[in-house]
Backbone as CSV, one residue per row, in Angstrom:
resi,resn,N_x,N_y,N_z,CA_x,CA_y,CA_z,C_x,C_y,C_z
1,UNK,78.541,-21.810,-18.850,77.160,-22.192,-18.599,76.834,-21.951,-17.133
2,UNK,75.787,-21.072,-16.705,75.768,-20.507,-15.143,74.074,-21.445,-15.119
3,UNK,74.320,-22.217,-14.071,72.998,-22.467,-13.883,72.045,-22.422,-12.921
4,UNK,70.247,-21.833,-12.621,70.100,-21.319,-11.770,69.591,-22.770,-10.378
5,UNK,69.130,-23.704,-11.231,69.386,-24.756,-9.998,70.138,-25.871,-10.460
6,UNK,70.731,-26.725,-9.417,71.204,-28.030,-9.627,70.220,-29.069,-9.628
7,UNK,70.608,-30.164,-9.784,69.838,-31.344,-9.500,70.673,-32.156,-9.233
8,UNK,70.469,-32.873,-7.923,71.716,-33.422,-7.206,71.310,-34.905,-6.758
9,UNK,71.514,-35.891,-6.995,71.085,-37.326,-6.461,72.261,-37.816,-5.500
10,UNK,71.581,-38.389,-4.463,72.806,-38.917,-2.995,71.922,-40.227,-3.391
11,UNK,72.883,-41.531,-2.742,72.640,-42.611,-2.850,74.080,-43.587,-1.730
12,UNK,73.597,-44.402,-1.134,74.664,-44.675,-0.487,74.560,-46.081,-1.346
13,UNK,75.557,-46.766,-2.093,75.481,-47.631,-3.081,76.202,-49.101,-2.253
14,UNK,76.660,-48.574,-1.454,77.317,-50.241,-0.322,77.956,-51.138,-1.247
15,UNK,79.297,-50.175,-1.656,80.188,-50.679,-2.309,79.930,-51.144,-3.767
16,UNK,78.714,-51.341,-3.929,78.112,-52.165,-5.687,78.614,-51.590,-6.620
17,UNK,78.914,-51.868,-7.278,79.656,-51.704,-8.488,78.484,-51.367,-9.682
18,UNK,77.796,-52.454,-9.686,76.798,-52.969,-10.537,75.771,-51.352,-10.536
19,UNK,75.310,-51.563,-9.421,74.856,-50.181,-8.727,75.016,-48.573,-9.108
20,UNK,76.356,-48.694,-9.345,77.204,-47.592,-9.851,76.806,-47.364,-10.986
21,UNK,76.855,-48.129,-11.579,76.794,-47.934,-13.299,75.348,-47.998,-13.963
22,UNK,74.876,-48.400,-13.270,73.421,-48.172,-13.212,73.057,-46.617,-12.896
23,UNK,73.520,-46.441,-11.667,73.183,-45.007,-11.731,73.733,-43.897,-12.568
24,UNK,75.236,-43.996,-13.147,75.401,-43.749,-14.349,74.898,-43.455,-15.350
25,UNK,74.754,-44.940,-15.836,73.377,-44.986,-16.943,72.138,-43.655,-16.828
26,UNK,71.803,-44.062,-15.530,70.485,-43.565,-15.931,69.940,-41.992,-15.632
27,UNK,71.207,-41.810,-15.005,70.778,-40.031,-14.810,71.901,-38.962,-15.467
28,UNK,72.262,-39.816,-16.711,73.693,-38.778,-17.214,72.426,-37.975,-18.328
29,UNK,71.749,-37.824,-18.059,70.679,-36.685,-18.791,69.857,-35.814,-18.090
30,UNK,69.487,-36.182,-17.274,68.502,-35.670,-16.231,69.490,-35.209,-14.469
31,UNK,70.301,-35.672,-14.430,71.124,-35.332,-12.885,72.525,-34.412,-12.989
32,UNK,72.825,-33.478,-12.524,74.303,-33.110,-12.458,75.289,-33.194,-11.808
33,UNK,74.830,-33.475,-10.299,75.604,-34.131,-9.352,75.543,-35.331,-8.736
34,UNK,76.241,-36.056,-8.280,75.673,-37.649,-7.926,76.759,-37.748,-6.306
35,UNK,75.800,-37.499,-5.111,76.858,-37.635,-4.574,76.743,-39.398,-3.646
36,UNK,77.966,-40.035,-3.460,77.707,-41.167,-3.412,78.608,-41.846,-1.920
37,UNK,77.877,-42.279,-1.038,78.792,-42.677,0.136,79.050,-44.645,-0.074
38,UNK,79.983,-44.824,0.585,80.383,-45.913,0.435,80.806,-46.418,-1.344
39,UNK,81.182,-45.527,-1.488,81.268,-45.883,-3.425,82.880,-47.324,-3.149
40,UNK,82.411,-48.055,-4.455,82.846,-49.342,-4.551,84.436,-49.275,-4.789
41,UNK,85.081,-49.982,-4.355,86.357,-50.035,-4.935,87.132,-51.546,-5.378
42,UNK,87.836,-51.156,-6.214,88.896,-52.781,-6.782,89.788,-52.232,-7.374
43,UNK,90.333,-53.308,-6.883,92.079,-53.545,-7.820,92.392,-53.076,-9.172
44,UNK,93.603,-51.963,-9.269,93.446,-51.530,-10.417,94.911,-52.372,-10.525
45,UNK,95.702,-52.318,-10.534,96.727,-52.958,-10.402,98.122,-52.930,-9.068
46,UNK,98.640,-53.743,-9.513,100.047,-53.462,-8.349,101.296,-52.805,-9.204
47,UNK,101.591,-52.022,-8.209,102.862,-51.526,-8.157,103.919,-52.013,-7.708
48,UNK,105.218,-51.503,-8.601,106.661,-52.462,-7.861,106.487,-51.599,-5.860
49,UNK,107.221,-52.792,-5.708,107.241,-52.509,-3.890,108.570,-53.105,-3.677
50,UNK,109.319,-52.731,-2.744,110.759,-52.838,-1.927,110.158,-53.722,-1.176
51,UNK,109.159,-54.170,-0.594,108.969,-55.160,0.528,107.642,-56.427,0.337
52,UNK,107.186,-56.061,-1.178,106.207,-57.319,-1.462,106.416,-57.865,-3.160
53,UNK,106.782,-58.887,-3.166,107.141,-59.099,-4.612,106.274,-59.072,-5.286
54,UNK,104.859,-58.926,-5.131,103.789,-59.277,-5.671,103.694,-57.772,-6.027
55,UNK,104.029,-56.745,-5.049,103.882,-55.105,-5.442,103.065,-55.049,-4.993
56,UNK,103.498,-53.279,-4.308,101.690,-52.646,-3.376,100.106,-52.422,-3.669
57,UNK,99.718,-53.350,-4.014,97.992,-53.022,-4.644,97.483,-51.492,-4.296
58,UNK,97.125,-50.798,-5.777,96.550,-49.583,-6.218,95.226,-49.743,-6.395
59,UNK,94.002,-49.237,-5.637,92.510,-49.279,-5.405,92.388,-48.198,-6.137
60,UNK,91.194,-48.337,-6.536,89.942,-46.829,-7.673,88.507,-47.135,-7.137
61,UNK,88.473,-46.163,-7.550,86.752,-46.068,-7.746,86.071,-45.836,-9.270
62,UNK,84.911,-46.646,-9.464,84.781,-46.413,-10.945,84.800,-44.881,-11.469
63,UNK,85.305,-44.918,-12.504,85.392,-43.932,-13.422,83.913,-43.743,-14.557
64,UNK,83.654,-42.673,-15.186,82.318,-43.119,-15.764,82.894,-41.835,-17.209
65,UNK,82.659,-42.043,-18.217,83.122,-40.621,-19.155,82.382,-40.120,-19.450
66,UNK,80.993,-39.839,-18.247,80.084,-38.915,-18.709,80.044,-37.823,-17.214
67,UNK,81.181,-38.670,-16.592,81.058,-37.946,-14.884,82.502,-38.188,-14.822
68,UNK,82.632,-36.551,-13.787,84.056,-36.304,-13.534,84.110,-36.559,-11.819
69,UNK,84.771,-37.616,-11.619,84.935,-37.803,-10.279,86.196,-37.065,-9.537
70,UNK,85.478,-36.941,-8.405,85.769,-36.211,-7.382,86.124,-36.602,-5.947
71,UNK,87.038,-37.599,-5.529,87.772,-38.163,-4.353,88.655,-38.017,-3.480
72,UNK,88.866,-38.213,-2.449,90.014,-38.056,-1.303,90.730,-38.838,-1.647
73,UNK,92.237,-38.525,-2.058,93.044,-39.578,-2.413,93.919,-39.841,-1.076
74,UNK,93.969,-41.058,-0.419,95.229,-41.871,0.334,95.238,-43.110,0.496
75,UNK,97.031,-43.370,0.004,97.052,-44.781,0.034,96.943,-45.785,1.085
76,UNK,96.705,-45.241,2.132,96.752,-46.266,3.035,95.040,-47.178,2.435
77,UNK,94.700,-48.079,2.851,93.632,-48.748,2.851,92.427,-48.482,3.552
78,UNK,92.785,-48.223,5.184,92.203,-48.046,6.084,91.697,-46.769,6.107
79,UNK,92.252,-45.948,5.012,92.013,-44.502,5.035,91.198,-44.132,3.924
80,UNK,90.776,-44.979,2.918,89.821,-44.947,1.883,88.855,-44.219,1.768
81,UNK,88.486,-43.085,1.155,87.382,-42.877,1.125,86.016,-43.401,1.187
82,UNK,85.351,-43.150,1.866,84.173,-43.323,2.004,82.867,-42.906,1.236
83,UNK,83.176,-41.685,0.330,82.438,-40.603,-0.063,83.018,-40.175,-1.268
84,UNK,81.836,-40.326,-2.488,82.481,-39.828,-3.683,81.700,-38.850,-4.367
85,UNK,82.004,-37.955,-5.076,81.224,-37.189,-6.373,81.151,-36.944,-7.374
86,UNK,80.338,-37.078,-8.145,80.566,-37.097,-9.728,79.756,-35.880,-10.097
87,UNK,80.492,-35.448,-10.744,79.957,-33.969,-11.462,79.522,-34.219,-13.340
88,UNK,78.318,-33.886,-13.467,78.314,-34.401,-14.896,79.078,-33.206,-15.493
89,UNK,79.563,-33.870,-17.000,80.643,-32.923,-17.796,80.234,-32.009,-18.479
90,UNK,79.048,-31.863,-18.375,78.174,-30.671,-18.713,78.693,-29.644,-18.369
91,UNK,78.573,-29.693,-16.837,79.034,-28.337,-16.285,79.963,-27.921,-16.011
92,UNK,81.455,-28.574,-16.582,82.679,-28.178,-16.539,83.575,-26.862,-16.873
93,UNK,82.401,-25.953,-17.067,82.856,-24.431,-17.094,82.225,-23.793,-15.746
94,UNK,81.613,-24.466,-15.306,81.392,-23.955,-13.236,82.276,-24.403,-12.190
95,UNK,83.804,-24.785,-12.842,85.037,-24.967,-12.506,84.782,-25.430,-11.003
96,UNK,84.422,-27.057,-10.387,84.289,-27.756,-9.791,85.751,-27.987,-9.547
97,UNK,86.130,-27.517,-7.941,87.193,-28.221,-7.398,86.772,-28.832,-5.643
98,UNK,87.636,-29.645,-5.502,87.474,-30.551,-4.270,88.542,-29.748,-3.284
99,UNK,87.909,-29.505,-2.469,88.783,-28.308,-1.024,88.784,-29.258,-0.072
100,UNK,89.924,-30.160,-0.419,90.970,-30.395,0.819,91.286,-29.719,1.816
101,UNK,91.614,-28.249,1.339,92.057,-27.119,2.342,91.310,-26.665,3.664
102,UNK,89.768,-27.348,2.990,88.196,-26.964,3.932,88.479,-27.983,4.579
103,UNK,87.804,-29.326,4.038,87.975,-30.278,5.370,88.477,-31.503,4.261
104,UNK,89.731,-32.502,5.294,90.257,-33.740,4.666,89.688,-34.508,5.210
105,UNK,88.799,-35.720,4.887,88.853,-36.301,6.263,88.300,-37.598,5.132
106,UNK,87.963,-38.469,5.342,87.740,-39.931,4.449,86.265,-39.789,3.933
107,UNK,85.114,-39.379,5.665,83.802,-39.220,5.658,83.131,-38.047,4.674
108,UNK,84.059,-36.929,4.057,83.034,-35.575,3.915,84.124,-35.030,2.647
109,UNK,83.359,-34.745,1.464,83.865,-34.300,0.751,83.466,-32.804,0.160
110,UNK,83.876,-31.729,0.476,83.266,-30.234,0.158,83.818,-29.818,-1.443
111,UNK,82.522,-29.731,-2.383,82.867,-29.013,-4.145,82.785,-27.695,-3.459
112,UNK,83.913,-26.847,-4.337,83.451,-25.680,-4.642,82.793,-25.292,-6.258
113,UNK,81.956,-24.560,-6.643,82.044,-24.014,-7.999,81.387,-22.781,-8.306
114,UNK,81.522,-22.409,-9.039,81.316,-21.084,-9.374,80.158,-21.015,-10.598
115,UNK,79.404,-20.013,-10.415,78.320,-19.702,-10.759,78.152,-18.360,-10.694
116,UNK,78.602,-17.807,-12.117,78.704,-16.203,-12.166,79.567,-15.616,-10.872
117,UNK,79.057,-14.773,-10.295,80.382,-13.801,-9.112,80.695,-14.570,-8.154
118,UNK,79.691,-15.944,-7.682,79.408,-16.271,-6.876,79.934,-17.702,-6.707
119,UNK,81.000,-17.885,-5.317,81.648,-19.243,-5.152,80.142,-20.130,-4.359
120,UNK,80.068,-21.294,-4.625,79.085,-21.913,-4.221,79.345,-23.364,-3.576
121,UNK,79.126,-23.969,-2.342,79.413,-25.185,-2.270,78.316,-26.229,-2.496
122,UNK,79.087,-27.688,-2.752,78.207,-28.805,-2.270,79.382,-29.916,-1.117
123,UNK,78.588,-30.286,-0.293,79.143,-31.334,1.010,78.572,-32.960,0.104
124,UNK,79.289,-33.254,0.439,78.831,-35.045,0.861,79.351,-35.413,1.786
125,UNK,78.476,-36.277,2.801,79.028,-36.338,4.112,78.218,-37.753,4.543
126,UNK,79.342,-39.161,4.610,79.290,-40.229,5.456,78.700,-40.188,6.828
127,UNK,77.954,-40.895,7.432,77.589,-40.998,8.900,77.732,-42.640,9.066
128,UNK,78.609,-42.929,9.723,78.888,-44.521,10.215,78.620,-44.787,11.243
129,UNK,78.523,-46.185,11.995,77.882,-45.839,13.349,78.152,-45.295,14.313
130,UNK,79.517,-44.764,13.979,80.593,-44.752,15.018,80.140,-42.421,14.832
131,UNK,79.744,-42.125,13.771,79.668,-40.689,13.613,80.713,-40.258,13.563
132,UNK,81.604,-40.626,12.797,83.605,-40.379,12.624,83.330,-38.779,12.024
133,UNK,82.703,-38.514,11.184,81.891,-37.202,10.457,81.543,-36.299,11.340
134,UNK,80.882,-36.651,12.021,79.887,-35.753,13.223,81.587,-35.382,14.156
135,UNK,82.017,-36.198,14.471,82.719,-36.034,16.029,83.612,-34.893,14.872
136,UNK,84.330,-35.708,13.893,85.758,-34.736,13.365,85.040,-32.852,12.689
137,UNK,83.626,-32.930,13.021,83.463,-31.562,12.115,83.057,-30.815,13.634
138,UNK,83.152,-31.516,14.751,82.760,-30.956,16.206,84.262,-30.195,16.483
């Protein structure tokens, strides 16, 4: 399926959960990309750990099965993404991958996909007050 425009919704959701799924809901017909800063996170479970009996707590971001998410994965905490994307599953033959290789960084997440001959990107990109985004793409 090659398509000649997108339709792309940004929303900075400040962690809500509630929020999330709402937007979910309501544009898995009408939107194809959703790109989302500050997307929410919780406890998916713990893992065994050598140094906490309780085990190392494993964080997510919601999952949705009408959108294929798209995240910076690292475990540290402090290193969390900031910035998420959901690609509706529609367009899963315009072979959407996340290029780490372009830029890693917590703030900015670069899709590639393809659209007939042609590689094509989309950015999502955090700005905090601090401009962690701005300074690391300087």
């Amino acid at each position: 399926m090659i398509k000649e425009t997108l339709k792309i919704f940004s929303q900075n959701v400040r962690k809500n959960k509630t929020l999330m799924n709402t937007i979910f809901k309501n544009n898995k017909n009408n939107i194809d990309i959703i790109l989302v800063q500050e997307p929410p996170k919780s406890l998916i479970r713990h893992v065994p750990s050598h140094t906490d009996p309780i085990g190392d707590p494993i964080y997510g971001t919601p999952n949705h099965s009408d959108w294929t998410l798209f995240i910076r994965q690292d475990p540290a905490q402090e290193n969390y993404a900031r910035v998420a994307t959901y690609v509706n599953k529609k367009l899963q033959k315009m072979r959407f991958t996340l290029k780490l290789d372009i830029i890693n960084h917590r703030d900015v997440n670069v899709l590639a996909f393809h659209s007939g001959q042609h590689i094509n990107y989309v950015i999502n990109i955090y700005s905090d007050d601090n401009q962690s985004a701005l300074h690391f793409l300087n």
